[in-house]
C-alpha positions in Angstrom: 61.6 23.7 -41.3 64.5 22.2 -42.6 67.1 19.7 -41.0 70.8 20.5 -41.1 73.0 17.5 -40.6 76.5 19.3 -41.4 76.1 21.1 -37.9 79.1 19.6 -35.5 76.1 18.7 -32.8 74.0 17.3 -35.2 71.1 19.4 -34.0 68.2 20.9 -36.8 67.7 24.6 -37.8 64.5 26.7 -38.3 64.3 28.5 -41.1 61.3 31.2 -41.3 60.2 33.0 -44.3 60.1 36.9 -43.9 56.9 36.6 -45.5 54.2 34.1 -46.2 52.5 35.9 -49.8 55.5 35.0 -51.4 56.1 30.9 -49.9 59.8 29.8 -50.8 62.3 26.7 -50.1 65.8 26.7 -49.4 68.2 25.0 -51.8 70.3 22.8 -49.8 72.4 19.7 -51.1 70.2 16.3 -51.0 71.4 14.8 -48.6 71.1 17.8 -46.1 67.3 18.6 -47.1 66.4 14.9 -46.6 68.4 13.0 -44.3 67.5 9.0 -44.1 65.4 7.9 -41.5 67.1 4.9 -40.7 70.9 7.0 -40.1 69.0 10.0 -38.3 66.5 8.8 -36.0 67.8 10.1 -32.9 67.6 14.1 -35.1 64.3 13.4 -36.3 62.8 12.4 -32.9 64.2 15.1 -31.3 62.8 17.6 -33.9 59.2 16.4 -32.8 60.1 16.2 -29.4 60.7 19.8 -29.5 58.0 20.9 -31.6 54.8 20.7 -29.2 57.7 22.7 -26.7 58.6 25.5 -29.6 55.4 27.0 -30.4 53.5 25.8 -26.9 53.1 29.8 -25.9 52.4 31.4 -28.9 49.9 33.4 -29.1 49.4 33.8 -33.1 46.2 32.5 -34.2 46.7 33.1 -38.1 46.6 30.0 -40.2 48.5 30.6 -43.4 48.0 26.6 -45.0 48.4 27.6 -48.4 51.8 29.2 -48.1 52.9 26.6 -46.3 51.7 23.6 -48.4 53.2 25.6 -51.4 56.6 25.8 -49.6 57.1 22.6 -49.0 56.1 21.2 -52.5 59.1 23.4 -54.1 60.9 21.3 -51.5 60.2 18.7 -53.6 60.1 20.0 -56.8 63.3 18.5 -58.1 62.7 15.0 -57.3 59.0 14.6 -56.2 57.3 12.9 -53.0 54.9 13.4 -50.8 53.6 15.9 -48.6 51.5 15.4 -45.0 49.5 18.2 -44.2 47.5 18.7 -40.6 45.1 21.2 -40.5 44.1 22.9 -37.2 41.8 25.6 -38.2 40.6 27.3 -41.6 43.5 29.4 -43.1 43.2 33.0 -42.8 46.0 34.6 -44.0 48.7 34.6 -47.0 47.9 32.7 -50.3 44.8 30.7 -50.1 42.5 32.0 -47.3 39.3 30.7 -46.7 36.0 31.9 -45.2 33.6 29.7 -43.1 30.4 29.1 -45.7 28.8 26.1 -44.3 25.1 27.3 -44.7 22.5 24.8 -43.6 19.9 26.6 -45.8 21.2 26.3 -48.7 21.4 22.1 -48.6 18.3 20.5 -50.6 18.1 23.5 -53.1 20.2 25.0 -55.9 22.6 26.8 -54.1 23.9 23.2 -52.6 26.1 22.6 -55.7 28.4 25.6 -54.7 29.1 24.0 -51.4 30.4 20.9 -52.7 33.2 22.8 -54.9 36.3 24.3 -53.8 35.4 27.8 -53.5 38.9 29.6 -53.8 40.9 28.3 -57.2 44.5 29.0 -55.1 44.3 25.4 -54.1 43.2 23.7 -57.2 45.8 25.7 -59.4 48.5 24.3 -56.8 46.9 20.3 -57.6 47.8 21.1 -60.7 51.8 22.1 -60.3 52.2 19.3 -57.7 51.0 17.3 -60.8 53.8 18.1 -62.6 56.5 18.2 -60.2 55.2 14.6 -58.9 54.1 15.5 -55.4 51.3 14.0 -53.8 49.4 15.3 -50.6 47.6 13.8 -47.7 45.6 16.1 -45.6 44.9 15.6 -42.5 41.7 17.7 -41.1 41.1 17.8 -37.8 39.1 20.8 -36.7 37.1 21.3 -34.4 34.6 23.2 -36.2 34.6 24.3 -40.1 37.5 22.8 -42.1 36.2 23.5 -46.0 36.9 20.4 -46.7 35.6 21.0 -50.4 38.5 23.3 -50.9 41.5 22.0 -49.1 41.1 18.4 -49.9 41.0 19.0 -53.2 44.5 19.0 -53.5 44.7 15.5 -52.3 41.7 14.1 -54.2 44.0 16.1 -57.5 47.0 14.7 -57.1 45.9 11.2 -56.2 46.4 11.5 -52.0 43.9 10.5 -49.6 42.4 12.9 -46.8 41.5 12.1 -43.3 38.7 14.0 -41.5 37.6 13.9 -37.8 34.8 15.9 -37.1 34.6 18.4 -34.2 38.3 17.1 -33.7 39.4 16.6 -29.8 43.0 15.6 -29.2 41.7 13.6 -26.1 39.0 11.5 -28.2 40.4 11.4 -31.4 44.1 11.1 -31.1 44.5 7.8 -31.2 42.3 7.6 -34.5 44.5 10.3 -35.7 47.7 8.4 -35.1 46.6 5.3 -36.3 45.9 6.6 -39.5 48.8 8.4 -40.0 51.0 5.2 -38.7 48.5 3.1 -41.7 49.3 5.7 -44.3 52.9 5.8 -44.0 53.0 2.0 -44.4 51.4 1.6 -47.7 53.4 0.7 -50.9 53.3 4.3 -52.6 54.3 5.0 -56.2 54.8 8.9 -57.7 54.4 10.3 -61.2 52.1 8.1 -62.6 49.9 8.1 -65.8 47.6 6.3 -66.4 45.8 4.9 -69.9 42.8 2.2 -70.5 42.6 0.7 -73.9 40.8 -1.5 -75.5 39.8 -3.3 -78.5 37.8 -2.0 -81.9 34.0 -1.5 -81.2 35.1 -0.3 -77.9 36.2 2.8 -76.9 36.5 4.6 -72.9 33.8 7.1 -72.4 34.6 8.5 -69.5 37.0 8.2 -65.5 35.8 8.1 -62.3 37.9 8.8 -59.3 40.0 10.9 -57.5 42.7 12.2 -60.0 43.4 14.8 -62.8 43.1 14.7 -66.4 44.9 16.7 -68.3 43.3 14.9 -71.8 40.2 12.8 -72.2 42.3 9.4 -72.7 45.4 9.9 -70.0 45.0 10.2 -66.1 47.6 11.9 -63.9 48.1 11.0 -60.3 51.1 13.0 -58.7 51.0 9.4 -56.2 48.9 6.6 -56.3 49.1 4.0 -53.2 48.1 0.3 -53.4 44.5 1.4 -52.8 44.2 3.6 -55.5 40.5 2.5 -57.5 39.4 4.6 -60.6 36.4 3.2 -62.4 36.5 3.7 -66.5 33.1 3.6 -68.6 33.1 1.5 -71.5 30.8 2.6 -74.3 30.0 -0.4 -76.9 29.9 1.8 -80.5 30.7 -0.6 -82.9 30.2 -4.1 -83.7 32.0 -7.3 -82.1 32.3 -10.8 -83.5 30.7 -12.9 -81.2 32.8 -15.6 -81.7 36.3 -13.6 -81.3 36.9 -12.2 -77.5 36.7 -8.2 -76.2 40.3 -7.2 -75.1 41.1 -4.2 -72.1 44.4 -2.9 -71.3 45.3 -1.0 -68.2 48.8 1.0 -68.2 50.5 2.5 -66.0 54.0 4.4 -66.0 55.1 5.4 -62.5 58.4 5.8 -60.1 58.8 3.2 -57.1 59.7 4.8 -53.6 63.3 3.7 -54.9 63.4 6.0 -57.7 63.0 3.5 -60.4 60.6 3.9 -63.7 58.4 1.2 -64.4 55.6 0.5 -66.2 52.6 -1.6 -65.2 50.6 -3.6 -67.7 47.5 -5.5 -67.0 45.8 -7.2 -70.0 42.2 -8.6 -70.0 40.2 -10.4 -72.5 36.6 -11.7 -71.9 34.1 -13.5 -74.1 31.2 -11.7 -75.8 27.4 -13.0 -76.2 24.3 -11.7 -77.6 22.4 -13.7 -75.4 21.5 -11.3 -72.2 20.4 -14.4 -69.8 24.4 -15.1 -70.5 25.2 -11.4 -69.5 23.0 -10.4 -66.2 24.2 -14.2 -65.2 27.8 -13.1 -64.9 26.8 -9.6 -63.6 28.9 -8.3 -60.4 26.8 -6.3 -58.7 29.5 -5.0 -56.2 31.6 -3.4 -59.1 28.0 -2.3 -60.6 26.7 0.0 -57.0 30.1 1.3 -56.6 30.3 2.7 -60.5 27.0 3.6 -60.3 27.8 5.8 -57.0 31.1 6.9 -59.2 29.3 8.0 -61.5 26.5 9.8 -59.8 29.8 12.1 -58.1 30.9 12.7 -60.7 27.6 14.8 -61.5 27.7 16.6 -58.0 28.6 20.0 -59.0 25.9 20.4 -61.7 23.2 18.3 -60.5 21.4 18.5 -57.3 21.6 15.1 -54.7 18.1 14.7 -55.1 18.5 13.8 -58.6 21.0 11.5 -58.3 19.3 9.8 -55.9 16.4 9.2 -58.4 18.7 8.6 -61.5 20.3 6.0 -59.2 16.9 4.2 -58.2 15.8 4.7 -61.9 18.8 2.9 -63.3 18.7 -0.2 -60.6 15.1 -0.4 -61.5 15.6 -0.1 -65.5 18.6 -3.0 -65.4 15.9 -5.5 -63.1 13.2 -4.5 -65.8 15.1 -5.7 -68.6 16.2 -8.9 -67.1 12.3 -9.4 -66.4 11.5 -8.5 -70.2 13.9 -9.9 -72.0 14.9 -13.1 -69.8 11.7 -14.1 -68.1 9.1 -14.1 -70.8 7.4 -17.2 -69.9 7.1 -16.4 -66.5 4.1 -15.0 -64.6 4.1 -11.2 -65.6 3.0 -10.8 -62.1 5.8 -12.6 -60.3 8.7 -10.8 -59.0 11.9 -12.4 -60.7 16.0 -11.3 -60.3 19.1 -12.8 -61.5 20.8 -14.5 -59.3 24.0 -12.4 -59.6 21.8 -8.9 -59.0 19.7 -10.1 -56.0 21.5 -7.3 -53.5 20.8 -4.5 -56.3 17.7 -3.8 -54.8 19.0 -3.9 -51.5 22.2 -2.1 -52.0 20.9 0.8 -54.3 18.4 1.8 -51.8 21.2 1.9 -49.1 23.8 3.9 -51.6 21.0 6.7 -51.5 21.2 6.4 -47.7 24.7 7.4 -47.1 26.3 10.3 -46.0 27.5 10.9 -49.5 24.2 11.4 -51.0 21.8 12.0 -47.8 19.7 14.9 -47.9 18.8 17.2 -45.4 21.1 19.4 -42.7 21.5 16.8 -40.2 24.8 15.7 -41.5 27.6 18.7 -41.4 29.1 20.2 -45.2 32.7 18.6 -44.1 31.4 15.3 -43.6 29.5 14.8 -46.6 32.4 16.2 -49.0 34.5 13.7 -47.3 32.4 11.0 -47.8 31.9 11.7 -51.1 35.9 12.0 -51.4 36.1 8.8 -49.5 33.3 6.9 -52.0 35.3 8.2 -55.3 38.3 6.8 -54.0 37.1 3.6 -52.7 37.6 0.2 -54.2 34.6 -2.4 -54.1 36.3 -4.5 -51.0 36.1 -1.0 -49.2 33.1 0.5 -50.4 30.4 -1.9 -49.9 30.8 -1.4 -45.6 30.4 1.9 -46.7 27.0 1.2 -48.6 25.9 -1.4 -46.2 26.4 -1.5 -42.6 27.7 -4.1 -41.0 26.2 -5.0 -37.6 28.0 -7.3 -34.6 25.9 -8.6 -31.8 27.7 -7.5 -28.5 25.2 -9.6 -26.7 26.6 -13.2 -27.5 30.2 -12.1 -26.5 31.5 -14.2 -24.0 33.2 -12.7 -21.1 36.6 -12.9 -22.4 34.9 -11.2 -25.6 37.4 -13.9 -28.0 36.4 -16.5 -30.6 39.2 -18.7 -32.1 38.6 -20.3 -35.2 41.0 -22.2 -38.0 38.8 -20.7 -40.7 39.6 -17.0 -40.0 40.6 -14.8 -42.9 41.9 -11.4 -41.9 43.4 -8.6 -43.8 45.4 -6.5 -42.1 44.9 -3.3 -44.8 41.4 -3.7 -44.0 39.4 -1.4 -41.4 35.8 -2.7 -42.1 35.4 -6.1 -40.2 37.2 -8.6 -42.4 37.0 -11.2 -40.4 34.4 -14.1 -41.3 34.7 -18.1 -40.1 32.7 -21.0 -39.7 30.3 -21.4 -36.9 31.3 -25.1 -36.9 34.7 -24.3 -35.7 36.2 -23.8 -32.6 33.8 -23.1 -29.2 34.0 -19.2 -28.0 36.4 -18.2 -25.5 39.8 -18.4 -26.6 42.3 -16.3 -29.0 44.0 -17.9 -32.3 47.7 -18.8 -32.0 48.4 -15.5 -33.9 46.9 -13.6 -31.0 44.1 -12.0 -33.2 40.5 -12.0 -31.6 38.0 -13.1 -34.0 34.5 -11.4 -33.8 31.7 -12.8 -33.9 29.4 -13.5 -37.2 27.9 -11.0 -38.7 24.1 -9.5 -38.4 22.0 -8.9 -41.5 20.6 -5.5 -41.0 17.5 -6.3 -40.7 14.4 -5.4 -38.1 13.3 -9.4 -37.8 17.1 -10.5 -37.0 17.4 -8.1 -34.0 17.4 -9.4 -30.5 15.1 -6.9 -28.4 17.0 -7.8 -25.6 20.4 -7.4 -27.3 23.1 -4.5 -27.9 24.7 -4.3 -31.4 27.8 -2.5 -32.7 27.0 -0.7 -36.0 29.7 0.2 -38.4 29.3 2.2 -41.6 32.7 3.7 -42.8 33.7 5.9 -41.3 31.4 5.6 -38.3 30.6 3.2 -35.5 27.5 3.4 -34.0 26.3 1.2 -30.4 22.7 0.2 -30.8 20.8 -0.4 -27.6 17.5 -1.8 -26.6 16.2 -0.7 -23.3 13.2 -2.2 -21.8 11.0 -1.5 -18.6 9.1 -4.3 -16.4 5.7 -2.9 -16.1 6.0 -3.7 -12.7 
C-alpha cells in the first residue's frame, strides 16, 4: 500500500501486485512514498481508519507474509528503515509458506532441536538482504494458535529487531498489550546500519557473540537496526600473558545511521586492573552479568544440543566457579563448612531459577511459540531486564490499602522499564496517597520464598513476560 500525496484531494491509493511469487515495490519520488508524519496526519489516520472497513468482508483466508514482508523491504531498499510486521495466522501461500509442526512428542528427545530452528530458509535468506539494504523488522505475532515463531522471527532476531508474541491471541484480551507495545516500540531511540566490533588488548582476544544479530565474519557483527536496548554479550578468552602491573584494555565500536540520516560512530573504551590473586577476582565478580552470559551462552548451543544438557552444563559450571572459590580462597576454613563470595551469593539461587524458565524448561506443558520466544527474548535481554526474567518478582496484594497507592520521596522509576522498577524506603511516607508526579508506587517487594508467604494473603507474580495471581484459600473446619 502506498500513499499518494500529489492527488488534488489528498486521499491514498492501493496498489495490488498481480501476483504474490514474484513481491515488488513501486518507484515513486521520496517524498511521495514516505510522506512526514507531522505534515500528513490527517492522510495517515484516515488510511487506518479505513483499513479495518476495506478488507472487513473478505472472505480470503490465504496468508502470503513472506511476499509481503519482501515487498515492503525493496520499499526501503534505497535508504533503509524499519519494517512492522503483524501476523494473523501461519502463511500459506506465495514465497515462504509454512506448515503447522508443533509436535509435543518430540520435546525432551532428539528431534526437539529441529523445532527450535527456522524450518523454511526463505526467511532467513531475506535476514540476510535486509542486512545489507539496512532494514530492520519487528514482528508482531499474535495468533491464536500456531505462529512458528522459530521461523518468522528470525528475521527480527537477524536483523537486530525485537518480536512480540501473545499466545492464543484475542483482540478483546490482548489488545491493549498489543498496543502498548507497539506505542513503546515506536518510541525508542533507533539507529540503522550498524556494525559492530570488540577489541581488546594483547593476551586477549574475543572468542565468541551472543545475541540476537548476524555475522557475516568471526570479528564484525551486523545489525540492520539496533534500538537503545540492544545487549550482545562477547567472550573473552585470556591466551596470552598480562603484566600484572599494566591494566587490560576493551573497545566497543560501533558505526551506525541516526533516525536523521547521519553516520556516526560510537566508541566506548574500558580499561580494568589485572590480579593473580583470585580472592581479588571472585571479590569483584558480578553475578548478574555472569547468569545472563551463562544463559547466552547456553542459546547459543540450542540447535545442536538438547535442553537437558544445558541445563546440567549450567548447574555444572555455577557449581565448578563456587568450588574454586572454596579451593583456592578458603583453605583454612572447615572443609566441611559451606562458604561463598560475597559478590556470588545469588549464583546458587539464580542458576537454579535460569533452568526453571520457560527458555530452558522441559517438558510439553509450555507451547513451541512460547519457548522460542523466550529464548529470543533472553538472547536479547540486557542484565536490568533479564534478571525478572530469571527471578520472579512477587507483590503482596494483601497489604494494599483501599486506595491501592504508596507515596514515597525515595521512589526510583524508569519509565523504559516493564518489570517493577519501583523500590523505596519503608521509612518514608505512610500508605494511601500518590507522589506529586501522579505515579502509584507499589509496595516492597516479596522474596520468593515458601517461609515469607502469608497463608492468608494473595500475591501478584510476575516473571517476564507473565503475571501470575497467587491465592491462598482456606476452609473453617466448622
Amino acid at each position: 500500500m502506498c500513499l499518494s500525496l500529489s492527488m488534488p484531494a489528498f486521499s491514498s491509493a492501493l496498489i495490488i501486485p498481480s501476483q504474490c511469487h514474484l513481491p515488488w515495490a513501486p518507484k515513486f519520488e521520496p517524498q511521495l512514498q514516505l510522506p512526514s508524519f507531522f505534515f500528513n496526519r490527517d492522510l495517515i489516520d484516515s488510511l487506518l481508519a479505513q483499513l479495518p472497513i476495506t478488507f472487513k468482508d473478505t472472505v480470503v483466508s490465504e496468508n502470503c507474509l513472506g511476499a509481503a514482508i519482501r515487498a515492503a523491504g525493496l520499499g526501503l531498499k534505497d535508504r533503509g528503515g524499519k519494517v512492522f510486521v503483524f501476523q494473523a495466522t501461519l502463511p500459506n501461500a506465495g514465497p515462504g509458506v509454512l506448515r503447522p509442526r508443533e509436535d509435543a512428542a518430540a520435546l525432551g528427545t532428539e528431534k526437539e532441536k529441529a523445532l527450535f530452528l527456522p524450518q523454511d530458509q526463505f526467511y532467513t535468506k531475506l535476514g540476510q538482504e535486509f542486512i545489507d539494504w539496512g532494514v530492520s523488522v519487528d514482528i508482531f505475532v499474535a495468533v491464536p494458535v500456531y505462529g512458528d515463531v522459530a521461523t518468522v522471527g528470525a528475521l527480527s532476531a537477524m536483523t537486530g529487531g525485537s518480536t512480540f508474541h501473545y499466545p492464543r491471541f484475542n483482540a478483546m484480551k490482548h489488545g491493549d498489550a498489543l498496543l502498548q507495545d507497539l506505542r513503546r516500540d515506536v518510541g525508542k531511540l533507533f539507529a540503522f546500519d550498524a556494525l559492530m566490533r570488540v577489541r581488546t588488548c594483547s593476551g586477549l582476544k574475543v572468542k565468541d557473540h551472543y545475541g540476537n544479530f548476524y555475522s557475516k565474519n568471526d570479528t564484525d557483527i551486523n545489525l540492520a537496526g539496533m534500538d537503545s536496548e540492544t545487549c550482545i554479550s562477547a567472550e573473552i578468552l585470556h591466551d596470552g600473558s598480562i603484566d600484572e602491573k599494566s591494566e587490560a584494555g576493551f573497545q566497543c565500536a560501533v558505526l551506525y545511521t541516526t533516525m536523521f540520516g547521519e553516520r556516526r560512530i560510537r566508541v566506548i573504551n574500558l580499561s580494568v586492573p589485572t590480579c593473580t590473586n583470585l580472592l581479588n577476582m571472585f571479590k569483584f565478580a558480578e553475578v548478574d552479568a555472569m547468569v545472563l552470559h551463562m544463559a547466552k551462552a547456553a542459546l547459543h548451543q540450542i540447535s545442536s544440543t538438547m535442553l537437558i544438557k544445558l541445563r546440567q552444563d549450567i548447574a555444572k559450571k555455577a557449581s565448578n566457579i563456587l568450588l574454586s572459590y572454596r579451593k583456592h580462597c578458603t583453605m583454612t576454613s572447615n572443609p566441611a563448612q559451606l562458604i561463598l563470595p560475597e559478590s556470588l551469593k545469588l549464583l546458587p539461587v539464580l542458576s537454579s531459577c535460569l533452568v526453571k524458565t520457560i527458555a530452558l524448561r522441559p517438558g510439553s506443558n509450555v507451547s513451541l511459540d512460547e519457548k522460542v520466544y523466550a529464548m529470543r527474548l533472553l538472547r536479547g535481554a540486557g542484565t536490568q531486564a533479564s534478571i525478572p526474567m530469571i527471578y520472579p518478582r512477587m507483590v503482596p496484594l494483601h497489604e494494599l490499602p483501599e486506595n491501592v497507592c504508596v507515596t514515597s520521596s525515595s521512589v526510583s522509576f524508569s519509565q523504559d522499564d516493564q518489570h517493577f522498577s519501583l523500590s523505596f524506603s519503608p521509612s518514608q511516607k505512610k500508605l494511601g496517597a500518590v507522589d506529586d508526579l501522579g505515579l502509584v508506587v507499589r509496595p516492597p517487594l516479596v522474596r520468593m520464598s515458601y517461609e515469607r508467604l502469608n497463608p492468608q494473603g494473595v500475591y501478584l507474580v510476575g516473571v517476564c513476560p507473565r503475571l501470575f495471581s497467587l491465592f491462598f484459600l482456606f476452609f473453617c473446619p466448622t
